[in-house]
C-alpha positions as CSV (number, residue, x, y, z in Angstrom):
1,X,-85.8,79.3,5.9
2,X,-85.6,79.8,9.7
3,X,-88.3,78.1,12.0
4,X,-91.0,80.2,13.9
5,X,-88.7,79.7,17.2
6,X,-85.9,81.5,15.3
7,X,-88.4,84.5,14.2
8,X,-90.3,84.8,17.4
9,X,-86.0,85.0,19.2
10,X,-85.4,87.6,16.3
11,X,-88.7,89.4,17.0
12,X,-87.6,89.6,21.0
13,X,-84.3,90.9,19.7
14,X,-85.5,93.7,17.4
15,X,-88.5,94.6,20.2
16,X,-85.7,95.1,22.7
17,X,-84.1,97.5,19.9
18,X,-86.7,99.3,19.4
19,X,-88.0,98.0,16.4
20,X,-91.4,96.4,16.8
21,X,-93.1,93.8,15.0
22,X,-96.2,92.7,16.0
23,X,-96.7,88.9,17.6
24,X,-99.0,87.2,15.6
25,X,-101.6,84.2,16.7
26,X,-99.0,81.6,14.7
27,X,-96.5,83.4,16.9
28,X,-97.6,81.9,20.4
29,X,-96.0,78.8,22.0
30,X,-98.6,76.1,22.8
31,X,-98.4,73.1,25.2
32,X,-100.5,70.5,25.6
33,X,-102.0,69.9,29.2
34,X,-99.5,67.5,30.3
35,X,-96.6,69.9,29.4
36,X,-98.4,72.3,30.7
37,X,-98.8,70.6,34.0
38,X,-95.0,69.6,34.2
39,X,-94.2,73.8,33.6
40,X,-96.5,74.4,36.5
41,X,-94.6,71.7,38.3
42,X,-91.6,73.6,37.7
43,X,-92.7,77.0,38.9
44,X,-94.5,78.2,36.0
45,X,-97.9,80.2,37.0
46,X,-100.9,79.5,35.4
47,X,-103.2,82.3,34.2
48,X,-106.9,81.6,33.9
49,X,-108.2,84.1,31.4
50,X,-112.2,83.0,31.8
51,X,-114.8,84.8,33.2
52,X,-114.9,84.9,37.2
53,X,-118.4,82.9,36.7
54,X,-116.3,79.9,34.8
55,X,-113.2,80.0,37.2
56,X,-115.5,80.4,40.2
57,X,-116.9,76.7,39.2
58,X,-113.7,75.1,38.7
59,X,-109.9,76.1,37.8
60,X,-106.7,74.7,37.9
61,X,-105.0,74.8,41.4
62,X,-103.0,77.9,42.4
63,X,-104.2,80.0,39.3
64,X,-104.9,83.4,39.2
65,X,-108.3,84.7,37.2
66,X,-108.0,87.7,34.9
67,X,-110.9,87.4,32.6
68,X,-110.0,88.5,28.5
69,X,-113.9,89.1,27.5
70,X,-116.6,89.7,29.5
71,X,-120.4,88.3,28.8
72,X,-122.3,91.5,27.8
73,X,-126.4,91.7,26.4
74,X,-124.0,92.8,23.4
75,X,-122.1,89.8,23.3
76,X,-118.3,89.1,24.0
77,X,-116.5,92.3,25.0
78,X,-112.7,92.4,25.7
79,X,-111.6,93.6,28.8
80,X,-110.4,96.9,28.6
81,X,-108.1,96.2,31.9
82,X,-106.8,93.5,31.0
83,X,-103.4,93.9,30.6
84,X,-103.9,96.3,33.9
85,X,-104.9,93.8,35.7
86,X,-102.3,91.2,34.7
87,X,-99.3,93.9,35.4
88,X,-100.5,94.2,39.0
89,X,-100.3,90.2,39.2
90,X,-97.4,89.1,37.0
91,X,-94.2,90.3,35.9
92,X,-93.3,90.8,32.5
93,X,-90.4,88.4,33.3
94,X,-92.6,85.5,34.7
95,X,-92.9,82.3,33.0
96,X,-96.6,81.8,32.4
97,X,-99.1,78.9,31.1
98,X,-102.5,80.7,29.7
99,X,-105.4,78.9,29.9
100,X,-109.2,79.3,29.0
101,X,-112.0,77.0,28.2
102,X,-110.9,75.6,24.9
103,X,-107.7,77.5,24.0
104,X,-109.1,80.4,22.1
105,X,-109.5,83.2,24.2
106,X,-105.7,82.1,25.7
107,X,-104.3,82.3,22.6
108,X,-105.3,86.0,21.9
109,X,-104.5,87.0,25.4
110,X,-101.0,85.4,24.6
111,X,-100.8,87.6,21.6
112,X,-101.7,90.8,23.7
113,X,-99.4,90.0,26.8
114,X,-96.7,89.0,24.1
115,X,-97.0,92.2,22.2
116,X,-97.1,93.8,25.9
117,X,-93.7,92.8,26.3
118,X,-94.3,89.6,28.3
119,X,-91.4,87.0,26.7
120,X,-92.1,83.9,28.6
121,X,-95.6,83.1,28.0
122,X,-97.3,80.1,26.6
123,X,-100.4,79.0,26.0
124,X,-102.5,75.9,27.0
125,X,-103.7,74.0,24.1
126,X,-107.1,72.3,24.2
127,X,-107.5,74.7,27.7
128,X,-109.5,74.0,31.0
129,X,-111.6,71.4,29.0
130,X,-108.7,69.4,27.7
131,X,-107.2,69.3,31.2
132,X,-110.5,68.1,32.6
133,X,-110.9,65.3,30.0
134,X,-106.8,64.3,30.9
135,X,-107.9,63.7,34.2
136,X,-105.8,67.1,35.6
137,X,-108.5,68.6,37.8
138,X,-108.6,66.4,41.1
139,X,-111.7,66.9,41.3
140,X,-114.7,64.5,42.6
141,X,-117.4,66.8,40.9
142,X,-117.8,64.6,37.1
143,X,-115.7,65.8,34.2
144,X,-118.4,66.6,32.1
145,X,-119.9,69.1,34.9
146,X,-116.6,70.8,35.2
147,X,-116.4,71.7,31.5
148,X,-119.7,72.7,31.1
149,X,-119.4,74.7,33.7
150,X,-116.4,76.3,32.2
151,X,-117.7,76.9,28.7
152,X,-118.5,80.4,27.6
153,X,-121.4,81.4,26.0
154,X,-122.9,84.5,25.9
């Protein structure tokens, strides 16, 4: 039985021959904050996929905000731009850490910039939250100010 690393290197393969299979959610790579702080060490970029409103509050240094969903009286709505607006930041050959609030909304916009053709992408586990509560942020505001300032609730 091969591993999901060997089907997500064969998936990449057959994309890049024209045969597509779509990434799935149990596709995406996921770190945990530390790792994902040692990859931004390393040169990774970190994409913050939360609205501006969360990011505005607090972020992870040097990241770049593209927001997945948007708060609407409707509820959640996915950004239509999205993968627009992510193209006129980040190259499809850019290693990149995504990151939300809790890990949710990073892991979809993994699956969408994976099936975009983005290979080196991976997602924060446990998101902005978890690096708060790891004592990441370097911030003086209190922990449990930056994360509920970062949750998103419509």
């Amino acid at each position: 039985m091969m591993s999901s690393r060997q089907i997500l290197a064969s998936t990449r393969y057959l994309r890049r021959t024209h045969i597509f299979f779509p990434v799935r959610i149990e596709d995406v790579v996921s770190v945990d904050v530390h790792a994902a702080k040692d990859l931004l060490s390393s040169g990774h970029r970190y994409l913050d996929v939360r609205t501006t409103e969360e990011f505005n509050k607090s972020h992870v240094d040097n990241s770049m905000n593209v927001p997945y969903l948007f708060k609407t009286q409707e509820g959640r709505v996915k950004n239509p731009e999205f993968l627009t607006q992510v193209s006129s930041i980040y190259k499809k050959n850019d290693h990149i850490v995504v990151g939300c609030h809790s890990g949710g909304r990073s892991l979809n916009a993994c699956v969408d910039l994976l099936n975009a053709g983005y290979e080196r992408v991976k997602n924060m586990a446990g998101g902005y939250s978890a690096w708060v509560d790891n004592g990441l942020a370097g911030s003086e505001k209190p922990a449990e100010e930056m994360k509920t300032s970062c949750k998103f609730r419509p």
